[in-house]
C-alpha positions as CSV (number, residue, x, y, z in Angstrom):
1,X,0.0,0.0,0.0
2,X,1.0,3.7,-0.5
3,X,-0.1,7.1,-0.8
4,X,1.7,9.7,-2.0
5,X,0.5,13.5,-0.8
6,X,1.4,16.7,-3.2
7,X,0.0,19.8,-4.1
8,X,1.4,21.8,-0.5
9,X,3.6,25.0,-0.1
10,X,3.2,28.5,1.0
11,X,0.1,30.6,0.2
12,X,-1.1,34.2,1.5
13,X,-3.9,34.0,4.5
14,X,-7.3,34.0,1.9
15,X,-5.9,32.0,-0.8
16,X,-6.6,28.6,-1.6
17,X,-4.4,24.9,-2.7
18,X,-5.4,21.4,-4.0
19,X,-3.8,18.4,-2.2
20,X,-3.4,15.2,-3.9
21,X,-3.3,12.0,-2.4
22,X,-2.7,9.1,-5.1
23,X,-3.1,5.7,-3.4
24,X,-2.0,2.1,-5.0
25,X,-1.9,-1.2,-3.6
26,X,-5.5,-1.6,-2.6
27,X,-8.7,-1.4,-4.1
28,X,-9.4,2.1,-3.3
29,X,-13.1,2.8,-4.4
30,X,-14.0,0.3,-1.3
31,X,-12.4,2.2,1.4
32,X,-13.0,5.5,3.2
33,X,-10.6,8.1,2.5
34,X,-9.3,10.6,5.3
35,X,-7.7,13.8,5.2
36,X,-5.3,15.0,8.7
37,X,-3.3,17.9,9.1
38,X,-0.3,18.1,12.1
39,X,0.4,21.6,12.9
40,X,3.8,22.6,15.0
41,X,3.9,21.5,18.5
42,X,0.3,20.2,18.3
43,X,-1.4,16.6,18.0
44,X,-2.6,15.2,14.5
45,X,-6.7,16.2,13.5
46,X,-8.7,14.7,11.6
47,X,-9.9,16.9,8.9
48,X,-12.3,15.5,6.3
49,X,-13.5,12.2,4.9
50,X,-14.5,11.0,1.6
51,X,-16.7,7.6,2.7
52,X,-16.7,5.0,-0.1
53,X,-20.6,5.7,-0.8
54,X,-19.7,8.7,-1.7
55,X,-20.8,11.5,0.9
56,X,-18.0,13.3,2.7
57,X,-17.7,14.7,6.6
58,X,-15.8,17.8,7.7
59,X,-14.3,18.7,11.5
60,X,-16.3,21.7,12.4
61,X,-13.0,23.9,12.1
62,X,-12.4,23.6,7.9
63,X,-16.7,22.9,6.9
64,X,-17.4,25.5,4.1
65,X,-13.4,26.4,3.5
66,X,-12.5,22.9,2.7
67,X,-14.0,20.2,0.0
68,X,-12.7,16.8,-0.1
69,X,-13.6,14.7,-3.5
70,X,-12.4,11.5,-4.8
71,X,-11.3,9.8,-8.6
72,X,-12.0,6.1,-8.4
73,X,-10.8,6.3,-11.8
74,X,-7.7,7.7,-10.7
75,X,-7.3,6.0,-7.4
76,X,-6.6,9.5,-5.9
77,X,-8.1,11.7,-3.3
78,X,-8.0,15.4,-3.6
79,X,-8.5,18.3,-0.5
80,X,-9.8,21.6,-2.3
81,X,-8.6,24.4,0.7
82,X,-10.1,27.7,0.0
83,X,-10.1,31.1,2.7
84,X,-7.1,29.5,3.9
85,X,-6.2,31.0,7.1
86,X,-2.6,30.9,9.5
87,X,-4.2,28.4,11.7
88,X,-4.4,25.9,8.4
89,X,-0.4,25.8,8.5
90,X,0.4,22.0,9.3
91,X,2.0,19.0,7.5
92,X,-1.2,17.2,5.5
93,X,-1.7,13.6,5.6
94,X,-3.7,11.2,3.8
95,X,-5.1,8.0,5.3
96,X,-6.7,4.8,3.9
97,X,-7.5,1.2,5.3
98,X,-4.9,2.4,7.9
99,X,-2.2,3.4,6.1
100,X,-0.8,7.5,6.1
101,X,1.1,9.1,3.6
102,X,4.2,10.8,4.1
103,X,2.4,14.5,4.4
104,X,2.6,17.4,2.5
105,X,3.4,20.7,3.8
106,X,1.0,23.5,3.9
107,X,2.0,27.1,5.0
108,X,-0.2,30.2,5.1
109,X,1.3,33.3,6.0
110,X,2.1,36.4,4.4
């Protein structure tokens, strides 16, 4: 199994980024996929998940900034951040049946 995170780097407070997550090894339209974040000197959150069925979830602290979608086609799991903010600044990670990517590095600040 892997899942490799891309898309991150260094945007002004109010703009937005697409993650990537592209998994392999597994059959990836049957699992759940998650989206965390880890910011400096503070423990991993979970921030969004893209169910299998097809609806999606959002911790209360990125609903209506943040959109997670998924490509069956394309085994790959995308986090659409809009109005990002300083507090968004943390190393991304995606998770499926278990396993986490490396992370991807997000940093808002002007």
């Amino acid at each position: 199994v892997q899942l490799v995170e891309s898309g991150g780097g260094l945007v002004q407070p109010g703009g937005s980024l697409r993650l990537s997550c592209e998994a392999s090894g597994f059959t990836f339209s049957r699992y759940n996929m998650r989206w965390y974040r880890q910011a400096p000197g503070k423990e991993r959150e979970w921030v969004a998940t893209a169910f299998s069925a097809g609806n999606t979830n959002y911790a209360d602290s990125v609903k209506g900034r943040f959109t997670i979608s998924r490509d069956n086609v394309k085994n790959t799991v995308y986090l659409q951040m809009n109005s990002l903010k300083a507090e968004d600044t943390a190393v991304y990670y995606c998770n499926g049946m278990n396993f986490w990517g490396k992370g991807t590095l997000v940093t808002v600040s002007s």
